[in-house]
N, C-alpha and C positions, 0 to 999 in steps of 0.2 A: 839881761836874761838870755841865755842861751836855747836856740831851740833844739831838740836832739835831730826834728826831723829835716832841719836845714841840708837842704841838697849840695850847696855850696860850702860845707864843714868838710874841711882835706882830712879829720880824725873822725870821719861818721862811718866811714866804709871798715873801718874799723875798729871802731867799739861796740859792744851788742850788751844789751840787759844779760847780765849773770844772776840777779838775786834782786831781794831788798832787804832793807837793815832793819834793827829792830823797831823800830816807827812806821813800817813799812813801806819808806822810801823808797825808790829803783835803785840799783846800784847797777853801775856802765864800764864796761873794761874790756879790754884788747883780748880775742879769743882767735886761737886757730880756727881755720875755715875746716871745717868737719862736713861730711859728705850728709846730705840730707834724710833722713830716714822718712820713705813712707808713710805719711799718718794715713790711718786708718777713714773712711768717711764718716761721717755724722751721722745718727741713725736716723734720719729723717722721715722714717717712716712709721718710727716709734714715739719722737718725740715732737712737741712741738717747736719752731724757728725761737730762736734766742731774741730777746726782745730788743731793741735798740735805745741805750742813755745816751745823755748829751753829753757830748765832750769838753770838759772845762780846762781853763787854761793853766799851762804847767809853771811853778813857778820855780827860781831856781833856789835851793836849799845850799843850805852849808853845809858841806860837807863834816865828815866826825873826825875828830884829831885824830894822827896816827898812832896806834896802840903798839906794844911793843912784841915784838913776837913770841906764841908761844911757845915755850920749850918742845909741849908732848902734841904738836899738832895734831888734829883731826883729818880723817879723809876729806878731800876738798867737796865742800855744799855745791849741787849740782842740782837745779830746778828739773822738778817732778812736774811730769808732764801727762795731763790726764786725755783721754781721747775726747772727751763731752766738753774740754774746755776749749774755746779759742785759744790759736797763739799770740802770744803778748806783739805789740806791739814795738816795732824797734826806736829805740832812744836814742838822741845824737848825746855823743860821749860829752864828757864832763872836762872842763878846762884843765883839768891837771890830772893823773892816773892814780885809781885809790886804792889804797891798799884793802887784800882781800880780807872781809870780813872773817870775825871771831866766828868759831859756833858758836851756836846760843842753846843755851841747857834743853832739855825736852821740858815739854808745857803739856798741858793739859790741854785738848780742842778746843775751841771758842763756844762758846755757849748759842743756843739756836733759837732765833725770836720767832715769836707765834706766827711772823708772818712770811718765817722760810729764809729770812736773813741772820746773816751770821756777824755778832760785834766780834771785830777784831782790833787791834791795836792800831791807832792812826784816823781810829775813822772809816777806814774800809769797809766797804758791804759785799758780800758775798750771800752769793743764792747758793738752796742745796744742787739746781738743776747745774751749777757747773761743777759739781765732782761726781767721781765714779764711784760706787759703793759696791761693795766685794757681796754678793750672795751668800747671805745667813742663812742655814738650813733650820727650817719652820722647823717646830715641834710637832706637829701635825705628820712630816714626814714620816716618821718613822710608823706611824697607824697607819698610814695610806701603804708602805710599802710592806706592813703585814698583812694588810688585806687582799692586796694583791697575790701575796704567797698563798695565804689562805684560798682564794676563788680558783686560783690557779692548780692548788692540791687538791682541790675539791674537784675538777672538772678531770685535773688525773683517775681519781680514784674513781669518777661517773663513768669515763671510756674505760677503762679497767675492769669495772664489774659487768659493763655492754661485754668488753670483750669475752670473759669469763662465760657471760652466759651464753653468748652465741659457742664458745666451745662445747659446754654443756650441752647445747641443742645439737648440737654438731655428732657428740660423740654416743647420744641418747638415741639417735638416730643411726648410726652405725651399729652401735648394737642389735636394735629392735631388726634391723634390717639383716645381720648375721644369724638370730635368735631364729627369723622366719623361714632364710634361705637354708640353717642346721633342721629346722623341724621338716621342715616339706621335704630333705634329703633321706632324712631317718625315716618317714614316713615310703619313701619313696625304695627305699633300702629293704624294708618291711615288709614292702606292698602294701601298704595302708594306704595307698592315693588309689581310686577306683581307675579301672580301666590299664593301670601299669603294675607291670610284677618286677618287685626289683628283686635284684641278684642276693638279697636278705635272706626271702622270701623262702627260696630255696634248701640254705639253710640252716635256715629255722625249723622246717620241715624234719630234715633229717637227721638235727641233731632230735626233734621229739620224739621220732622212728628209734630213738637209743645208738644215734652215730655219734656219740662222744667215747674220748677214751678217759675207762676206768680201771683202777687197780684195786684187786679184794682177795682178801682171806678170809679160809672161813675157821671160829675159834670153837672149840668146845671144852666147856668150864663142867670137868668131871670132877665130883663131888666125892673125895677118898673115905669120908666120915658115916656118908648117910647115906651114897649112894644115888644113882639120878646123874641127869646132866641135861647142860642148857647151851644150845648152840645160835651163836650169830654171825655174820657178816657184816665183817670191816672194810666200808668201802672208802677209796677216795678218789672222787671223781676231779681230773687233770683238765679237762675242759672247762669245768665252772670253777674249780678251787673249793670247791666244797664236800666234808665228810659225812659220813654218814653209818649207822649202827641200823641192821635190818635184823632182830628177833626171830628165831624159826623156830615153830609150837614143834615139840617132837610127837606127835600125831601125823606130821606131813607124809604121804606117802610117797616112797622112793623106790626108784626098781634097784634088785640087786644085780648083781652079775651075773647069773643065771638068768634075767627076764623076769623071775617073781619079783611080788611086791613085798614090801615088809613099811614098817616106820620108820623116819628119822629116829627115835628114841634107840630104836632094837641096833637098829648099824650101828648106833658109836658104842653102845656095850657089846657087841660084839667083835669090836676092833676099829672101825671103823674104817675098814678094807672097800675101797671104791665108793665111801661117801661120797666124797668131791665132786667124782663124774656123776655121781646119782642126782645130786640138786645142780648141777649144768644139765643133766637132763631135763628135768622137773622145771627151770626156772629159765632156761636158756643163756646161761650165763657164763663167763669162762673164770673159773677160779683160779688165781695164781699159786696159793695152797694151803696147809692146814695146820693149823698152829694147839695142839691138843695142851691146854692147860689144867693141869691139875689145881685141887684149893690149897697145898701147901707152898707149890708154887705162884699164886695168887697171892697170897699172904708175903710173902717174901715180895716180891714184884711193889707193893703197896709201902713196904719197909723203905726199901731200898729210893724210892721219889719220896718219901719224909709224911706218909700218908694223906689223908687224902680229905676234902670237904664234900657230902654229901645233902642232898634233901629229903629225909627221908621219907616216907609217909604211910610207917605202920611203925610199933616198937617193938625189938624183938627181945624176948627175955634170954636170960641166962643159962647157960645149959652146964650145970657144976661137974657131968660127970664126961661131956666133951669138952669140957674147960675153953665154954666157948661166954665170953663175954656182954652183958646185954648193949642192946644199942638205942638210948632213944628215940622218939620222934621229932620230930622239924626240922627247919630249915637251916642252912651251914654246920650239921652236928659234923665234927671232927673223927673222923675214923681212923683206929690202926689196920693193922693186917688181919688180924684176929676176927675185929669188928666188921670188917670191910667181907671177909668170906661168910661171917654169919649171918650180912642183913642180901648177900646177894642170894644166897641158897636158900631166903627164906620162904616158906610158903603157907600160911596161914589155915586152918583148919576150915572146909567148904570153898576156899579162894582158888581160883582157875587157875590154870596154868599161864596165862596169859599176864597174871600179874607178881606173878616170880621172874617171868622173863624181863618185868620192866623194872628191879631191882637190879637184876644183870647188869641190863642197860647204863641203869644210873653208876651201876661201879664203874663199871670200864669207860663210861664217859669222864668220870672224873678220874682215872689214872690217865687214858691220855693227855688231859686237861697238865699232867705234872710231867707227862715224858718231854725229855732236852728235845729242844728243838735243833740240835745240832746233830745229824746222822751219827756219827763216830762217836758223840755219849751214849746217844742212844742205845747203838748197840752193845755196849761197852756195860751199861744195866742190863743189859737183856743176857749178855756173858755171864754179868756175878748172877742170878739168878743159880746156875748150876742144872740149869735145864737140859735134858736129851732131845732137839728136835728133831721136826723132818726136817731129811736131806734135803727135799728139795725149798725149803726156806731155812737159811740159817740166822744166825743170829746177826750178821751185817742187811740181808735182806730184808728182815723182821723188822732191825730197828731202824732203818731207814724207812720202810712203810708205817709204823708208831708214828716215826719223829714227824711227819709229813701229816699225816691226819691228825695228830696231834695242836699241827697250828691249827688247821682249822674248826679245832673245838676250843684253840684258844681264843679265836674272834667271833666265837656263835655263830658261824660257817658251818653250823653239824645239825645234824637231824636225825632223831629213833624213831624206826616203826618198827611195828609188831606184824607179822605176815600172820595173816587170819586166815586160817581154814576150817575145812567143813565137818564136822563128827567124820564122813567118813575118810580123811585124807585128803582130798581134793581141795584146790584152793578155792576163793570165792572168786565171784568178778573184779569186787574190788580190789583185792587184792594183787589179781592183775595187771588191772589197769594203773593204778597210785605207787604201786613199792613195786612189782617187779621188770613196770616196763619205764616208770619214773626213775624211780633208786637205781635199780639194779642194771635197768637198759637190756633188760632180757630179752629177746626174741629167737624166734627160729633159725636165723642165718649166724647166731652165734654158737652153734654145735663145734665140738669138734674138727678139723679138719678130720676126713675117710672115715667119720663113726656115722653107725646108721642113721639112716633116714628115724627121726623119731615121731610117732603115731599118737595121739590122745584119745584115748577112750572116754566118752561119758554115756552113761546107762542110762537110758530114756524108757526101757521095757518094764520095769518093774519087775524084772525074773529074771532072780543072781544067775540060771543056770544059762542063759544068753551070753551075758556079761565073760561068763568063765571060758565060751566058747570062743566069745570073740577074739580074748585077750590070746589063747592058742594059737588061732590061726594067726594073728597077725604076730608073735613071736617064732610060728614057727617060718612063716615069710620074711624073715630075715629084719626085721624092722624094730629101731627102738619102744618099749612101750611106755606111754604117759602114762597111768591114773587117772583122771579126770573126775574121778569121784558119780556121783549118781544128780542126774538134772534134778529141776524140780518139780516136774511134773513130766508125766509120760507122754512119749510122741506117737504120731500114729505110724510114720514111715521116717526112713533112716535118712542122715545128712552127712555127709561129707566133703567137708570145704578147706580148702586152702584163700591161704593171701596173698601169697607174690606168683605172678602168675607163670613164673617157670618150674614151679611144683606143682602144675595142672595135671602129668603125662603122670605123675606118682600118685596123685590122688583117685587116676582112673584107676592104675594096677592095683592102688586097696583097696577101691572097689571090688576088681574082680577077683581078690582073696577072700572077700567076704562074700563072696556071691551075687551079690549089689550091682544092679544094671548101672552104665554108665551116668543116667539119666538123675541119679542119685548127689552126683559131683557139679558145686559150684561154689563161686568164688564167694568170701565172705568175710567178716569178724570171726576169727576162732574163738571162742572161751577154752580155749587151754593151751597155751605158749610151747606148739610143738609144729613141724612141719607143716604134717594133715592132722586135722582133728575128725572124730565119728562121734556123732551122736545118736545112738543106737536106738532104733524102733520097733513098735510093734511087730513091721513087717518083716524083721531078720530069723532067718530059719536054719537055725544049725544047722552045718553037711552032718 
């Protein structure tokens, strides 16, 4: 028997274990010397020291006849080398050189004994602890690495909604913080903070003093059939964007061009020659000009925008032999031309004048409700009309001031009053105060440029033949005269007040055309929207 490991074999330095045969014998044979590769160390700190067998003695075999070559050789069998295994032991070579083994078919693994040995062929024992086993992925994995995604989407979505909501806070708090520093500024703008006047303040002031700009004409709707007529003012105020329809009773008293008084009624049937200037007296206002409509003209005007919806709130009947149409009562009734002239003109038997004019009203609201909002139709309807007007509004003027008020009755931007006066002409206070210094923006500094100084009379005596006296001298003193109508109760001594205090020096001089000691003059509310106002006393004594 030959030992492999004999130091003294001249063929041991070169022979080395290549394999074993199918018995699992060694097999020994001449290999080129190959450069040594690194093995890797032992994991020794995972597993535990390989245990120690006893070495039994090697006995020597017989070798296997030589087989004859195969045609379709296989790639040469080259021992697989595991990191967890020792390396084999070196063999001293074999008396004679063998030829290289056959492949051997593929097999099936060795089957595995309860006690962690493996029967292989020949006898051999093998443990699992000397091979290396490839990592099987658990079935478990794949939950574990859902779960993960899940805890991990989840704690996205928890810093996500933190973030969200610190935005939230973030930007809840900028506004409240803008919200405070816009109110305390408008407040401060106002003067609504105590102790500070802001530049608001001012005006707001001035614009209630009636310093806004407005544009108005004044209409009068003469009545060719029946007779009568009903005049208002078309305003549209440029400052706020808002229109407006103001009523005037033809009872108001107006001065004529001579200084007497007469009524609004009697001036437009008498031509209506210095109306205009007559209520810019009366009212303070500057009229831009006069647009006289007749009802056959009305009627056409109503034709021509496709008629008109009304609310009415009386019914007027038929009149067969002015072949005037009835109209009924309520709300959205459809009017033509016809109908539209005969529910404005109407005025029911016992019923004031006060509410024919709000019939007016309601027409001419709803036709400018239908005028084009584009200036150039505008007047373009107001042409076919076939109307004669004043020169000084033609029909480009006209319908440009329509088409303009007109929007703002198409956004309920509009508003009708009625100017209320007093049986005897004179207007009331309220009406003063709410329509002619609200609507209208009437005051005393809106005269005329170079027209006189205008004077308001109110009769505090109880004795016309004072009143007649007064109203002389101060007409013939060169001075415009108001009406003021008669107070309501008698005064004992005479008053004569202005408002702005650089018509003080005029309010002395009509004192001293009245005869009226200076002592009579101070500053005050007027009740009559004229320069100086007098409120006539007892104590005035005709020269």
């Amino acid at each position: 028997m030959n030992d492999p490991q004999d130091p003294y074999d001249p063929y041991a330095a070169q022979q080395q274990l290549i394999g074993y045969d199918a018995y699992g014998r060694p097999v020994y044979g001449q290999v080129t010397a190959q450069p040594v590769q690194p093995v890797p160390p032992p994991y020794e700190q995972q597993y535990a020291p390989y245990p120690q067998y006893p070495q039994y003695p090697q006995y020597e075999q017989p070798y296997p006849e030589p087989q004859p070559p195969d045609p379709y050789p296989g790639p040469p069998d080259h021992p697989q080398w595991i990191p967890h295994q020792a390396a084999p032991r070196q063999q001293p070579p074999a008396q004679a050189p063998v030829p290289a083994p056959v492949p051997e078919p593929r097999r099936e693994a060795p089957a595995e004994s309860a006690a962690g040995a493996t029967d292989a062929p020949g006898g051999r024992d093998y443990r699992t602890e000397q091979f290396a086993f490839i990592d099987q992925p658990d079935e478990d994995s794949q939950d574990v690495i859902d779960w993960l995604a899940f805890t991990e989407s989840r704690t996205e979505r928890r810093e996500e909604a933190r973030r969200r909501g610190r935005n939230r806070v973030v930007a809840l708090v900028v506004v409240l913080a803008l919200s405070a520093v816009g109110g305390l500024g408008y407040l401060w703008y106002t003067g609504g903070l105590p102790f500070l006047d802001g530049p608001g303040q001012k005006k707001g002031a001035a614009a209630a003093a009636g310093a806004q700009k407005r544009d108005m004409i004044v209409v009068h709707l003469r009545n060719t059939k029946h007779g009568g007529s009903s005049t208002a003012l078309l305003v549209d105020n440029v400052t706020t964007g808002q229109g407006a329809t103001v009523l005037i009773p033809n009872t108001l008293g107006v001065p004529k061009q001579d200084g007497t008084a007469t009524s609004l009624g009697k001036a437009v049937e008498e031509g209506g020659l210095g109306t205009r200037e007559s209520l810019d007296t009366v009212l303070g206002t500057r009229i831009g000009g006069t647009w006289r409509l007749d009802t056959p003209f009305l009627e056409r005007l109503v034709e021509l925008v496709g008629g008109i919806e009304v609310d009415t709130d009386a019914a007027v009947p038929a009149d067969e032999q002015a072949k005037t149409p009835a109209v009924a009562q309520g709300s959205g009734q459809s009017l033509t031309g016809a109908m539209a002239v005969a529910y404005a003109t109407y005025r029911g038997r016992g019923e004031p004048e006060a509410k024919q004019l709000e019939r007016t009203g309601r027409v001419l609201y709803a036709v400018l409700r239908k005028i084009p909002g584009d200036p150039g139709a505008a007047a373009t309807t107001v042409e076919s009309m076939g109307q004669i007007l004043d020169p000084g509004l033609d029909a480009k003027n006209l319908g440009g001031l329509l088409s303009r008020i007109g929007e703002h009755a198409k956004v309920a931007a509009y508003r009708t009053e009625v100017l209320t006066v007093k049986p005897d002409g004179g207007l009331t206070d309220e009406a003063g105060r709410k329509v002619v210094k609200e609507v209208l923006g009437g005051s005393f500094t809106a005269a005329q440029p170079g027209a006189a100084p205008r004077v308001g009379l109110k009769d505090a005596t109880g004795d016309e033949k004072a009143q007649v006296a007064a109203k002389a001298a101060l007409l013939n003193g060169g001075y415009g005269f108001v009406d003021g109508g008669r107070a309501d109760r008698t005064a004992a001594a005479t008053r004569i007040t202005y408002q702005d205090q650089a018509q003080r020096d005029r309010a002395v001089d009509v004192a001293k055309t009245l005869g009226l000691p200076e002592t009579a003059v101070q500053k005050a509310e007027s009740p009559v929207n004229a320069d100086v106002v007098v409120v006539l006393g007892k104590d005035y004594k005709p020269s």
